[in-house]
PAKE-735701 format. One record per residue: residue in one letter; x, y, z of N, C-alpha, C, O in turn; residue number from 1; chain. Coordinates in steps of 0.001 Angstrom, whole numbers. Example, Ala and Ser with C-alpha at 12.3 -4.5 7.8 and 13.67 -1.06 7.14 Angstrom:
<"a",<13190,-5690,7800>,<12300,-4500,7800>,<13200,-3300,7800>,<14236,-3319,8465>,1,"A">
<"s",<12850,-2250,7080>,<13670,-1060,7140>,<12900,30,7870>,<13409,1138,8039>,2,"A">
END
This chain:
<"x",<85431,90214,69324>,<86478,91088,68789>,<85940,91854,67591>,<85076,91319,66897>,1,"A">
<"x",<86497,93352,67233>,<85634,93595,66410>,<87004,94306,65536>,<87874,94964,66108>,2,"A">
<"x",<86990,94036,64126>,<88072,93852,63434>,<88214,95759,62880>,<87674,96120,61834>,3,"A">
<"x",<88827,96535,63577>,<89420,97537,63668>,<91012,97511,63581>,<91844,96618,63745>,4,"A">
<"x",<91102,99140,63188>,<92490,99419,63586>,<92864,98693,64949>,<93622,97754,65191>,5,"A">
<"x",<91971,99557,65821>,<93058,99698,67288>,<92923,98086,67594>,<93891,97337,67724>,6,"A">
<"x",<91547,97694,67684>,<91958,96184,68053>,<92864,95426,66925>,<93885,95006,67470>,7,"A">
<"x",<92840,95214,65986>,<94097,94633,65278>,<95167,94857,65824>,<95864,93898,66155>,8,"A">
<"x",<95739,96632,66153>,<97197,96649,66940>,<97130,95727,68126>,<97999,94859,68200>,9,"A">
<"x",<96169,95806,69107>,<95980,95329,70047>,<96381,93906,70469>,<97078,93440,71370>,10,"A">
<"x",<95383,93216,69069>,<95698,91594,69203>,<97191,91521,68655>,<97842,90647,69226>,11,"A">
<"x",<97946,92293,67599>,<99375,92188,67475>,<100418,92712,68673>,<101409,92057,68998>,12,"A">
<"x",<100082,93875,69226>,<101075,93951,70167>,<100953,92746,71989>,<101670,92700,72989>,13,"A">
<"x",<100061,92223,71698>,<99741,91515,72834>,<100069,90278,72509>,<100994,89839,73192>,14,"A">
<"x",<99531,89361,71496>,<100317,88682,71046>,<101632,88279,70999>,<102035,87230,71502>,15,"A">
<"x",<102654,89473,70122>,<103845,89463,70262>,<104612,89550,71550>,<105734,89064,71696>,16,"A">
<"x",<103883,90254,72559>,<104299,90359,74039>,<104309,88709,74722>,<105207,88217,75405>,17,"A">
<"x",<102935,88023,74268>,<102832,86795,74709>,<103565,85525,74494>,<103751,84575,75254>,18,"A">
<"x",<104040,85802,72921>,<104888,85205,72747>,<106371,85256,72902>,<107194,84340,72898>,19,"A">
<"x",<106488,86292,73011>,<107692,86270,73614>,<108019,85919,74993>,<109087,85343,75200>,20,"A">
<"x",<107018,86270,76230>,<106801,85951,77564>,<106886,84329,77735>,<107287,83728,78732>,21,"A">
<"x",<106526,83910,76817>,<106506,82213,76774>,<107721,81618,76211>,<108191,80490,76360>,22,"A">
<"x",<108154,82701,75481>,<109482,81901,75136>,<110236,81957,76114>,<110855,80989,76556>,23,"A">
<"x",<110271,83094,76562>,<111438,83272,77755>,<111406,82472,78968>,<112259,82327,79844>,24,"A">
<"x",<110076,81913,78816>,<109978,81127,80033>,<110576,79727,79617>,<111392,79295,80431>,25,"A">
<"x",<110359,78999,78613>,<110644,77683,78221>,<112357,77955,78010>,<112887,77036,78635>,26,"A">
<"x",<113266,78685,77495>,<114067,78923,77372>,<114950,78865,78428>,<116031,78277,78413>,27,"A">
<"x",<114259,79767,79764>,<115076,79325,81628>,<114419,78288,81815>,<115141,77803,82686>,28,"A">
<"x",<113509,77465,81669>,<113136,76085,81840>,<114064,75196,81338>,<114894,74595,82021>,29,"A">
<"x",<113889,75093,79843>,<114968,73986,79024>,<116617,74205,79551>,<117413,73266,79564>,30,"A">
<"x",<116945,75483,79940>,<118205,75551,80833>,<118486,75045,82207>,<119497,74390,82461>,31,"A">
<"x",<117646,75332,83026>,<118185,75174,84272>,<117432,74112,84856>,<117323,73945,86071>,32,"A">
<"x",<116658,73040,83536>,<115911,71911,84220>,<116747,70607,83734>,<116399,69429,83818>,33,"A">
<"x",<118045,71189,83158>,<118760,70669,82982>,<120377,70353,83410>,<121248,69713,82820>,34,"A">
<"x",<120386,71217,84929>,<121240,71178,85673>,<121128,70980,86952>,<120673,72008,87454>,35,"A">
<"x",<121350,70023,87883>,<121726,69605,89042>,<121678,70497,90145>,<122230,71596,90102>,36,"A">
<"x",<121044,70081,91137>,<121582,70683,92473>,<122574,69999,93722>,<122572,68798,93992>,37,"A">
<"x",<123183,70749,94224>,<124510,69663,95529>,<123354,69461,96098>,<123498,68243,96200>,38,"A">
<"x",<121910,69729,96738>,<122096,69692,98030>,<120990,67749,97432>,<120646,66849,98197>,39,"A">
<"x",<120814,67813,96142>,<120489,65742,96021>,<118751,65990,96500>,<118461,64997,97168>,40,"A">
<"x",<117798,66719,96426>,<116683,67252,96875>,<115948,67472,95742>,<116314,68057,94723>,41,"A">
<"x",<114557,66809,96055>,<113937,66830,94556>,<112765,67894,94494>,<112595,68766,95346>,42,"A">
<"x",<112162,67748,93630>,<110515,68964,94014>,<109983,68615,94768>,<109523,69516,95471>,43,"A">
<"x",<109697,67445,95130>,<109018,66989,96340>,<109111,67200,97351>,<108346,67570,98242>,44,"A">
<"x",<110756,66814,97219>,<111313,66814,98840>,<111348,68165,99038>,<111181,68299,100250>,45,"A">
<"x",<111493,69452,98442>,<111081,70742,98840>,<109957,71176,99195>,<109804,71969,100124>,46,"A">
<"x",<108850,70603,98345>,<107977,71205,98925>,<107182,70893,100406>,<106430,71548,101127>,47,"A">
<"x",<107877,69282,100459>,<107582,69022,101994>,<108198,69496,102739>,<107751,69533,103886>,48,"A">
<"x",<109336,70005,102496>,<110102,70632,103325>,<109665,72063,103744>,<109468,72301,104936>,49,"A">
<"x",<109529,72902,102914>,<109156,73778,103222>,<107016,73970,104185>,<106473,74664,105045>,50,"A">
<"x",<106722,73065,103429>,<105687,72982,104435>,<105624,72989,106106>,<105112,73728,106947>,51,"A">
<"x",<106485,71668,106132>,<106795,71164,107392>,<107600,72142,108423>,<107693,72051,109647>,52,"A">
<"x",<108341,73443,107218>,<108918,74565,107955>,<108328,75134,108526>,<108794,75539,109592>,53,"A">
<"x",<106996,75483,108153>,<105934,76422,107916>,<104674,75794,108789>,<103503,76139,108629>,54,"A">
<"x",<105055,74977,109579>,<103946,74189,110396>,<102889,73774,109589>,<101801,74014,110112>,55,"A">
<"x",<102805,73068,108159>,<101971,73423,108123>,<101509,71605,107513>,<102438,70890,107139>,56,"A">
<"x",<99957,71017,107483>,<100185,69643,107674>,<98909,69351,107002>,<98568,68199,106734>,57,"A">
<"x",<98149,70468,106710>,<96622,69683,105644>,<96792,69950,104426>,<95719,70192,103874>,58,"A">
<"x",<97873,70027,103609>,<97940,70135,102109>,<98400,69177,101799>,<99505,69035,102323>,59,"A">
<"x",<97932,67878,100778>,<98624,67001,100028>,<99117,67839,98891>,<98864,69014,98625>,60,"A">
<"x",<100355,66424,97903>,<101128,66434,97336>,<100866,65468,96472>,<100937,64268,96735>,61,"A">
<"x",<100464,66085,95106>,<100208,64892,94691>,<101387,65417,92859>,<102077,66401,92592>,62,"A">
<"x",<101073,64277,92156>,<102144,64690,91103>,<101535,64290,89897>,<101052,63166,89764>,63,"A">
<"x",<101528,65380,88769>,<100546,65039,87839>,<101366,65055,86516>,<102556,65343,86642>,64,"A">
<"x",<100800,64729,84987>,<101095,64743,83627>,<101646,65888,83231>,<101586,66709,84146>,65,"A">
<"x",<102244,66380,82109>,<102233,67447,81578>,<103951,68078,81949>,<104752,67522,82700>,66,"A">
<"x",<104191,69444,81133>,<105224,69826,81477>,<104635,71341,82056>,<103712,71830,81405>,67,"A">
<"x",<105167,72142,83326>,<104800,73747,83775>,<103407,73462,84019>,<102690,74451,83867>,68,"A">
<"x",<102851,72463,84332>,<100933,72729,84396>,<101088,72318,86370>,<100100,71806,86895>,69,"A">
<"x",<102265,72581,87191>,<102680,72811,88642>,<101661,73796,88951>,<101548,74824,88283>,70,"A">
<"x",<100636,73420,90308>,<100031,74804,90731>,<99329,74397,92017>,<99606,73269,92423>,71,"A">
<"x",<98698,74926,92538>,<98607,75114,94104>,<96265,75229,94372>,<95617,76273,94455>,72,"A">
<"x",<95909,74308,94404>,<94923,74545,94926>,<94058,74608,95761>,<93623,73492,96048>,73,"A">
<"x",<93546,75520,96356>,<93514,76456,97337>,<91788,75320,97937>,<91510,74696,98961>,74,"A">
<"x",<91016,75610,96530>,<89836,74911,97091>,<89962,73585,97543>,<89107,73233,98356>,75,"A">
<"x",<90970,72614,97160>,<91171,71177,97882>,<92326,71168,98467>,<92807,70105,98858>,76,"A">
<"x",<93092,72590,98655>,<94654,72188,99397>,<95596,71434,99311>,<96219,70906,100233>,77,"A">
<"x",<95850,71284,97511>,<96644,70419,97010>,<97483,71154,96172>,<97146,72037,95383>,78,"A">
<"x",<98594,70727,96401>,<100198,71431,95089>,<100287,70399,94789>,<100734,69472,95464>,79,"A">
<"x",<99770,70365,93442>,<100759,69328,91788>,<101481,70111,91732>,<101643,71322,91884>,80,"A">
<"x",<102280,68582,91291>,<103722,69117,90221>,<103938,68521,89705>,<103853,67350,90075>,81,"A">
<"x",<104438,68886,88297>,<104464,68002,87072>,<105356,66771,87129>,<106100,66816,88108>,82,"A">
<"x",<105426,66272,86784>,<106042,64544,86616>,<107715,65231,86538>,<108645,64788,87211>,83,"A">
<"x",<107837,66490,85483>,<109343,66912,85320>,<109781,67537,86695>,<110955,67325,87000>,84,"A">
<"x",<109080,68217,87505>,<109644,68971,88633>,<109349,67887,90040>,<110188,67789,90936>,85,"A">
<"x",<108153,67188,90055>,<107819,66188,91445>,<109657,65503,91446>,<110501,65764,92304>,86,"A">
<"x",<109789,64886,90602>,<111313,64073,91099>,<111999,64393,90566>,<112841,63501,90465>,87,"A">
<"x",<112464,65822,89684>,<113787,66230,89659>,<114470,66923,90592>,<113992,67703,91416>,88,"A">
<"x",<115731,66585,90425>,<116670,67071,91555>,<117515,68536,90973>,<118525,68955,91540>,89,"A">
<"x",<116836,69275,89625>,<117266,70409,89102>,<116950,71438,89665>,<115996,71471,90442>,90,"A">
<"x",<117703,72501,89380>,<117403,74212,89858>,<115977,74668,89566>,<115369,75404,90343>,91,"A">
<"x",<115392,74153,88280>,<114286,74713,87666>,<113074,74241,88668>,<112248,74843,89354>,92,"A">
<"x",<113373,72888,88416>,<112346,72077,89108>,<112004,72476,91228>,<110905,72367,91770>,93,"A">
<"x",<112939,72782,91728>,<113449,73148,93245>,<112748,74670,93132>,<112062,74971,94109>,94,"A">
<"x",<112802,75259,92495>,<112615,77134,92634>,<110763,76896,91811>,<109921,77789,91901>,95,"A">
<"x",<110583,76007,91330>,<109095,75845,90637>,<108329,75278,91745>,<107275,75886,91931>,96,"A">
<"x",<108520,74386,92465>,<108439,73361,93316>,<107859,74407,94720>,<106742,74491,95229>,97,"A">
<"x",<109324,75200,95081>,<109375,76214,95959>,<108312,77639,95939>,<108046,78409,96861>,98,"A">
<"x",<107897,77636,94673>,<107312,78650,94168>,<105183,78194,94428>,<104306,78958,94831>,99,"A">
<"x",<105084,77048,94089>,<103935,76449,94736>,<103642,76338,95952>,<102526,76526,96436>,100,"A">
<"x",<104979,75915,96728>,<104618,75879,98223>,<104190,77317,98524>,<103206,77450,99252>,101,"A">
<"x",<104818,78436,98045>,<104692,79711,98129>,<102995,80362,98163>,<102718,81262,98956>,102,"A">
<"x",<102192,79922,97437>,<101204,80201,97722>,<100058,79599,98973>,<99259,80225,99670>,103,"A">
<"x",<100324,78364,98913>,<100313,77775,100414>,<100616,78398,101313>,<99971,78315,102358>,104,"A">
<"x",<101646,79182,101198>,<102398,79673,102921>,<101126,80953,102558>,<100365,81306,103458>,105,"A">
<"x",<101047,81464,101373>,<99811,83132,101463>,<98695,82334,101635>,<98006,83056,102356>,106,"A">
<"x",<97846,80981,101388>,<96302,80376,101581>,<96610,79877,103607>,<95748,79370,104326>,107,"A">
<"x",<97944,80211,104005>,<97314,79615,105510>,<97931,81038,105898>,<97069,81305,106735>,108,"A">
<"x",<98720,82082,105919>,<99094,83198,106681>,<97732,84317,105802>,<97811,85510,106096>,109,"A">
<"x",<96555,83900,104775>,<95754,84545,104667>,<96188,86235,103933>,<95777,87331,104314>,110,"A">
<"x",<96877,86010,103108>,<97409,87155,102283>,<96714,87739,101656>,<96541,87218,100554>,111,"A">
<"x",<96058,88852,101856>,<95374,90070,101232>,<95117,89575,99906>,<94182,88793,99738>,112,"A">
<"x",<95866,89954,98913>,<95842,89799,97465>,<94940,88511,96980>,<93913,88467,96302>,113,"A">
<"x",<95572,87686,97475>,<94848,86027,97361>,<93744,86041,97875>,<92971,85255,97327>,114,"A">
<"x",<93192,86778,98961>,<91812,86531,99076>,<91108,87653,98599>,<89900,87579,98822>,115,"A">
<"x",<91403,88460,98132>,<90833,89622,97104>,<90298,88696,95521>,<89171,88489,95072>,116,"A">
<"x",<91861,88255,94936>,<91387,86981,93720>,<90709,86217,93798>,<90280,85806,92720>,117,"A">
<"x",<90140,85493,95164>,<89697,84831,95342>,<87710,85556,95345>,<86719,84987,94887>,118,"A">
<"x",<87754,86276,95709>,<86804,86582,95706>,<86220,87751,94599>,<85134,88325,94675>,119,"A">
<"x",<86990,87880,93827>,<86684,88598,92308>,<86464,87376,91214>,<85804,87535,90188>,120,"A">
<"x",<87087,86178,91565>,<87473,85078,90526>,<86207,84444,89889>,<86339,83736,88891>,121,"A">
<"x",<84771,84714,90525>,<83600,83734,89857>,<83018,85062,88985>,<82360,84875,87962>,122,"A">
<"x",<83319,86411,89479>,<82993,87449,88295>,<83913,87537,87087>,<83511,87460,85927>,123,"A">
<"x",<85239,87713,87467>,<86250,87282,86383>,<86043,86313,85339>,<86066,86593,84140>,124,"A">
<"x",<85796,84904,85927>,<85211,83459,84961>,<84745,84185,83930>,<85375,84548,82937>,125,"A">
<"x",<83394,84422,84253>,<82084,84848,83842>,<82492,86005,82635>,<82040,85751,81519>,126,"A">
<"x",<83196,87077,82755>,<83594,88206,82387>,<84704,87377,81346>,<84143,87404,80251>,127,"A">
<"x",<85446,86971,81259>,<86427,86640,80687>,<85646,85734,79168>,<85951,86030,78012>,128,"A">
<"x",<84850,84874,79454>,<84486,84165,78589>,<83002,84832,77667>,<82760,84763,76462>,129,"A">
<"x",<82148,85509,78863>,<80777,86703,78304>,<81115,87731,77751>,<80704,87761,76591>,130,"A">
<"x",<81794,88776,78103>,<81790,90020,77694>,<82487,90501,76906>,<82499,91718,77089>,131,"A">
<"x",<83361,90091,75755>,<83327,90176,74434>,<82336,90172,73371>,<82306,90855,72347>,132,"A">
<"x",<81130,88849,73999>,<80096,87991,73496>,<79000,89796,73695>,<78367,90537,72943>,133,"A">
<"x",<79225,89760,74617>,<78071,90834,75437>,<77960,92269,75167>,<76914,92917,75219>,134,"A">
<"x",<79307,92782,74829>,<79654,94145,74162>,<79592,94481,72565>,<79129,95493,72038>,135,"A">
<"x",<80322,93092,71810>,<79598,93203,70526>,<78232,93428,70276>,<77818,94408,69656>,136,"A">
<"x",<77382,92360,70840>,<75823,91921,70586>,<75339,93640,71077>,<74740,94470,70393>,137,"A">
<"x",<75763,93742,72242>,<74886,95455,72674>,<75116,96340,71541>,<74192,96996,71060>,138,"A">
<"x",<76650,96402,70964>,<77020,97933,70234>,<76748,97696,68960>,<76535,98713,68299>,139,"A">
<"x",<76664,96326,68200>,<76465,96416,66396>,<74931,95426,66598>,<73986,95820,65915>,140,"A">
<"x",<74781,94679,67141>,<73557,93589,66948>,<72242,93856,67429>,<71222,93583,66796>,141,"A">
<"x",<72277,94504,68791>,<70734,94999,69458>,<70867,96500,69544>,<69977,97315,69301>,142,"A">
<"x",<71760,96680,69817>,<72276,98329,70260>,<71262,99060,71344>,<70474,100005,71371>,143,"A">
<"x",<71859,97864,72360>,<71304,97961,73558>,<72664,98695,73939>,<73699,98188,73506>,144,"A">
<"x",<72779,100274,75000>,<73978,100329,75539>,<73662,99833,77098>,<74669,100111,77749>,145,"A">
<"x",<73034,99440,77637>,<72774,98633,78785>,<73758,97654,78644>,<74874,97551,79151>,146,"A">
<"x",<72935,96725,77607>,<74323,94888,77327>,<75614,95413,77439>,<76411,94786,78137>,147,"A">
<"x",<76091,96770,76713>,<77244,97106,76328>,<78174,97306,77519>,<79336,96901,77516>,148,"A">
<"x",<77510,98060,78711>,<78199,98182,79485>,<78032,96802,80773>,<78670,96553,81796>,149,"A">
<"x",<77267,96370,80332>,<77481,95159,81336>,<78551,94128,81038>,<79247,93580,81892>,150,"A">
<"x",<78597,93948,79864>,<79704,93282,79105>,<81409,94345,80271>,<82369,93951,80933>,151,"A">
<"x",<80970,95403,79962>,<82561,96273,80059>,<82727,95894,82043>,<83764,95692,82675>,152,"A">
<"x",<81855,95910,82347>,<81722,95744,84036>,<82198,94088,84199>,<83065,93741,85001>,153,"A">
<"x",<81682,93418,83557>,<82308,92008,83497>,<83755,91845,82760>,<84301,90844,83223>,154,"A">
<"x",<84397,92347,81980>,<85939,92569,81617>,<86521,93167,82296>,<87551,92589,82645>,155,"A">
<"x",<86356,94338,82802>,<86636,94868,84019>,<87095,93936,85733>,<87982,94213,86540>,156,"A">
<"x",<86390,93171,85749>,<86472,92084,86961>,<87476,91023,85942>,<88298,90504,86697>,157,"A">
<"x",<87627,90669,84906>,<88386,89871,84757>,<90048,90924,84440>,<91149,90375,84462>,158,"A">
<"x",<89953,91741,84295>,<91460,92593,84589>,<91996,92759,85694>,<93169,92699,86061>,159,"A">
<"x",<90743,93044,86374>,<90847,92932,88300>,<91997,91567,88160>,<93202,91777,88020>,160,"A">
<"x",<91591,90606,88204>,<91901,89746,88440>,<93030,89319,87972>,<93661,88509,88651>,161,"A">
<"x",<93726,89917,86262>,<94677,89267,86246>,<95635,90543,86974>,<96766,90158,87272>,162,"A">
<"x",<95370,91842,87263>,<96133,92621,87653>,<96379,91864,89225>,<97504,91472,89536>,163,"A">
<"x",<95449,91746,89960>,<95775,91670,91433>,<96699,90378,91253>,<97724,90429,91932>,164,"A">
<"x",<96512,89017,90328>,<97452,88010,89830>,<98810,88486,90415>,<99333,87952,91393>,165,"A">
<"x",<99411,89684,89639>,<100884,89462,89280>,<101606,89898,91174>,<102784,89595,91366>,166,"A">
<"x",<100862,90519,92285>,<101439,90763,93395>,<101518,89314,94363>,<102185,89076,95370>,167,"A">
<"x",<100478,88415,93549>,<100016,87403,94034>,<101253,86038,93507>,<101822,85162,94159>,168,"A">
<"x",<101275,86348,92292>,<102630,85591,91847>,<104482,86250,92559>,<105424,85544,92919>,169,"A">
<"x",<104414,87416,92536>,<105575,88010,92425>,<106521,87610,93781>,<107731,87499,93980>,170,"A">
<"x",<104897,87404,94867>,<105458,87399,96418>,<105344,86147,96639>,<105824,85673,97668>,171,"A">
<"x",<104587,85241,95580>,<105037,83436,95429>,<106356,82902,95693>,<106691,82062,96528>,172,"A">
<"x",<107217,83686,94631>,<108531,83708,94347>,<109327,83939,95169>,<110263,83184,95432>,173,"A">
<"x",<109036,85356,95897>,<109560,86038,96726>,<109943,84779,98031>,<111071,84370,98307>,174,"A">
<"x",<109046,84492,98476>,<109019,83332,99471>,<109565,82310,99072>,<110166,81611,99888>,175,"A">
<"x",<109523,82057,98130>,<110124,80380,97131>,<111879,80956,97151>,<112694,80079,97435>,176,"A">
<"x",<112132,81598,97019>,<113513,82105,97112>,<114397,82267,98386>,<115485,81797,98719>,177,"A">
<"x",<113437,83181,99010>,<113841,83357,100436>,<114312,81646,101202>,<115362,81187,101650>,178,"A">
<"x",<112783,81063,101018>,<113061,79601,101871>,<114489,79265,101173>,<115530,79424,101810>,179,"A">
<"x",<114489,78814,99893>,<115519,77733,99313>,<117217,78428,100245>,<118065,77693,100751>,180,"A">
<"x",<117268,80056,100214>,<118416,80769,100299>,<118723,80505,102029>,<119820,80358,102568>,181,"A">
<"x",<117264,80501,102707>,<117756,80420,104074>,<118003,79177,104642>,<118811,78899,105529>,182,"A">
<"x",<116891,78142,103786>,<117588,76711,104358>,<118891,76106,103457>,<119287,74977,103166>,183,"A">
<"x",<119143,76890,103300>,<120594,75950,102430>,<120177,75418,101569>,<120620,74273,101475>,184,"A">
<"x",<119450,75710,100786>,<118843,74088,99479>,<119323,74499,98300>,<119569,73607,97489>,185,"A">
<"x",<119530,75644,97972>,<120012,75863,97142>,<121429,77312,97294>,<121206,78446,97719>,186,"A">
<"x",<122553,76874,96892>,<124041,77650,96906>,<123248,79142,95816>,<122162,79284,95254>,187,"A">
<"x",<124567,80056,95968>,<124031,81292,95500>,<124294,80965,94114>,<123415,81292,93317>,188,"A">
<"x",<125464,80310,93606>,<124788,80400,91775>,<123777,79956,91510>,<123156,80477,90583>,189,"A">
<"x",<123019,78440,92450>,<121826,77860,92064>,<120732,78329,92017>,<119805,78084,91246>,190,"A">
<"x",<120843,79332,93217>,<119969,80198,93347>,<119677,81181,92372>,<118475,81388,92206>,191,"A">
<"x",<120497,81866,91658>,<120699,82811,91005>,<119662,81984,89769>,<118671,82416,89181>,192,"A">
<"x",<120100,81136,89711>,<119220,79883,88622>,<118147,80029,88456>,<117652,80244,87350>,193,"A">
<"x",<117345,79923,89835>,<115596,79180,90209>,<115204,81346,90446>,<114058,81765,90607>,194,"A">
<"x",<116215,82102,90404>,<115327,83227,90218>,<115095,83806,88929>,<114097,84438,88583>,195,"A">
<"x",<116343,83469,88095>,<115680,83133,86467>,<114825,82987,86007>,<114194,83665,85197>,196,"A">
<"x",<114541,81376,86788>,<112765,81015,85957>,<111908,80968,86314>,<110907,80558,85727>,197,"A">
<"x",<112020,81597,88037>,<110682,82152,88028>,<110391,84070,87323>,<109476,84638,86725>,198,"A">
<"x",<111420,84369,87717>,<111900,85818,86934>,<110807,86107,85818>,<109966,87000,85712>,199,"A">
<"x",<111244,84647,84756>,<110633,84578,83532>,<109663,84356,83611>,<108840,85059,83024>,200,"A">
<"x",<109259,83235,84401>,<107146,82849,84535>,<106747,83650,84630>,<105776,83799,83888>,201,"A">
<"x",<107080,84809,85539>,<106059,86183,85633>,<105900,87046,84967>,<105105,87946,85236>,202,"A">
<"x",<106838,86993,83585>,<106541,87855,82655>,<105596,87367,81782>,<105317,88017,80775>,203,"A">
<"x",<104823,85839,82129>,<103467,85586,81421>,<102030,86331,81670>,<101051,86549,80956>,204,"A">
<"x",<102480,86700,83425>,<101667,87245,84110>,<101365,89161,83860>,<100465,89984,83697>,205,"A">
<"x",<102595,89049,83960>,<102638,90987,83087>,<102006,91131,82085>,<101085,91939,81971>,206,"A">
<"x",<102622,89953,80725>,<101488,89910,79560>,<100466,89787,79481>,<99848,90175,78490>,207,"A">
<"x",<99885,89180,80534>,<98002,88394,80294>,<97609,90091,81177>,<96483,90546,80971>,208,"A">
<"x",<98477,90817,82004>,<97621,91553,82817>,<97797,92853,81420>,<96827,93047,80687>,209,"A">
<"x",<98974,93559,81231>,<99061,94056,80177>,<97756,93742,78991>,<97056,94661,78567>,210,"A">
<"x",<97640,92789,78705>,<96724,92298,76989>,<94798,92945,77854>,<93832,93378,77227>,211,"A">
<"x",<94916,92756,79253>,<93319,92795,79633>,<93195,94516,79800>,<92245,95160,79356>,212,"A">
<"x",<94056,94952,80343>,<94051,96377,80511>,<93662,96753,79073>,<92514,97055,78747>,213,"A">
<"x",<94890,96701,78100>,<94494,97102,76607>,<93283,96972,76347>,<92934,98014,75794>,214,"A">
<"x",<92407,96254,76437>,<91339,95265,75904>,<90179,96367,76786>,<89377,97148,76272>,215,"A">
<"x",<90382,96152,77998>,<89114,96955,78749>,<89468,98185,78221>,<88755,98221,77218>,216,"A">
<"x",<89929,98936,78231>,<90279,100231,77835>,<89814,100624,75877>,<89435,101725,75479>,217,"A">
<"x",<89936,99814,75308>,<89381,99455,74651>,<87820,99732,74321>,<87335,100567,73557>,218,"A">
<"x",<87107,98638,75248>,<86275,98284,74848>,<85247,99407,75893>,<84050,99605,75683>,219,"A">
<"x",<86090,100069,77070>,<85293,101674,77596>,<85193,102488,76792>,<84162,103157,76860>,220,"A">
<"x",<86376,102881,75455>,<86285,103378,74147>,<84863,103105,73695>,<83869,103790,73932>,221,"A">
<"x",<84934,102163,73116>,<83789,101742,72238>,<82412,101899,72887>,<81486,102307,72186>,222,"A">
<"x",<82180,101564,74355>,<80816,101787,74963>,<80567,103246,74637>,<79570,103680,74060>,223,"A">
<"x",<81739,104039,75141>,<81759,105599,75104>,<81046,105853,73780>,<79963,106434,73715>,224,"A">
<"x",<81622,105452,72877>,<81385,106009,71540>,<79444,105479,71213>,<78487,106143,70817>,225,"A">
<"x",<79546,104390,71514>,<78073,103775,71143>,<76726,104359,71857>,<75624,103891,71572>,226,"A">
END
C-alpha cells in the first residue's frame, strides 16, 4: 500500500463499505437465527434434502466450529455447516444451509461461472497475497516497470475472481430459495426471512468485489505513471 491521497480514500471508502456489509449481515443473522420454522427441519435435514432432490449422492455432510464459516467444497465434495446452522431448526440457519447445497447443485450441473473461478483461483491466490508486494518493490524500490506490471496482471486475476464471485454467489441463493419455496420448507413470511440473509451475505461479496476493482484501477494508475 502506498500511503497517498487516493489510496487513503480508498482504504476509507472500502473499509466503511466493509463494515457496514458485515454488519448487515450479522444483524439478519442475530434476527432470523433466532426464529423458528413450522415445517421442524434443521440445516441438515435441508441440505440432504435438497441433495437427494437433485439426485445427487457423492457429497458428504459434515458439521464444523465457528459461527457463518458454512461453505461448500468443491475439491473434496463436502458442505460444512456451522454447529449454529447443522441443527438449527431457524429461518437463518434453513436459507444458509440451502444456500450451500446451492453451489453443489452449480459443481454437478457444471455452471459456467464456477468453473471459470475455478480456474482463475491459483492466479488469484498468488495475485492477492504478491502483487501489492510486487508493484511497490517495481515502482519506488528497483524501478523495474516489468515487476510493476506483473504485480498489476496478478491483481487483476484476483478481481477476476472476486468479480466472477458475486454471479456465483447470487445464483447460490437463487436456487437456495427457489428449492425451500417449491418444496414447502419454508411458508412465504419464512421465506421472506432466509432471503434477507442471504440478501445481506452478498453484500460482503459486492464489497470485497467493489474494494479490488478500486485497488486495480488504482494501481494501473500508478504503473501508468511510473
Amino acid at each position: 500500500m502506498i500511503f497517498d491521497g487516493p489510496s487513503i480514500l480508498i482504504v476509507l471508502v472500502t473499509m466503511g463499505f466493509s463494515l457496514w456489509a458485515q454488519a448487515k449481515v450479522k444483524g439478519a443473522y442475530a434476527r432470523y437465527s433466532q426464529v423458528g420454522t413450522r415445517s421442524g427441519m434443521t440445516g441438515a435435514d435441508v441440505a440432504r434434502w435438497m441433495m437427494q432432490r437433485e439426485g445427487i449422492t457423492d457429497v458428504d455432510l459434515e458439521c464444523i466450529p465457528g459461527e457463518l464459516t458454512d461453505h461448500y467444497d468443491p475439491r473434496t465434495k463436502t458442505v460444512r455447516l456451522s454447529q449454529a446452522v447443522y441443527g438449527s431448526q431457524s429461518i437463518a440457519a434453513l436459507g444458509i444451509a440451502a444456500h450451500e447445497v446451492g453451489h453443489v447443485i452449480q459443481h454437478a450441473h457444471q455452471y459456467a461461472p464456477l468453473n471459470l473461478r475455478a480456474i482463475v483461483y491459483p492466479t488469484a491466490n498468488i495475485g492477492t497475497r504478491m502483487a501489492p508486494i510486487l508493484i511497490i518493490a517495481g515502482a519506488f524500490f528497483l524501478h523495474w516497470p516489468v515487476l510493476v506490471w506483473v504485480g498489476v496482471f496478478l491483481f487483476a486475476a484476483s478481481t477476476v475472481f472476486t468479480v466472477i464471485t458475486l454471479p456465483v454467489e447470487f445464483n447460490a441463493s437463487s436456487r437456495a430459495l427457489v428449492a425451500l419455496e417449491q418444496g414447502g420448507i419454508l411458508e412465504k413470511d419464512e421465506l421472506s426471512g432466509a432471503r434477507e440473509v442471504l440478501s445481506a451475505a452478498a453484500w460482503t461479496y459486492v464489497a470485497a468485489a467493489v474494494a479490488s476493482v478500486m485497488w486495480l484501477l488504482y494501481y494501473l494508475s500508478l504503473a501508468n505513471r511510473r
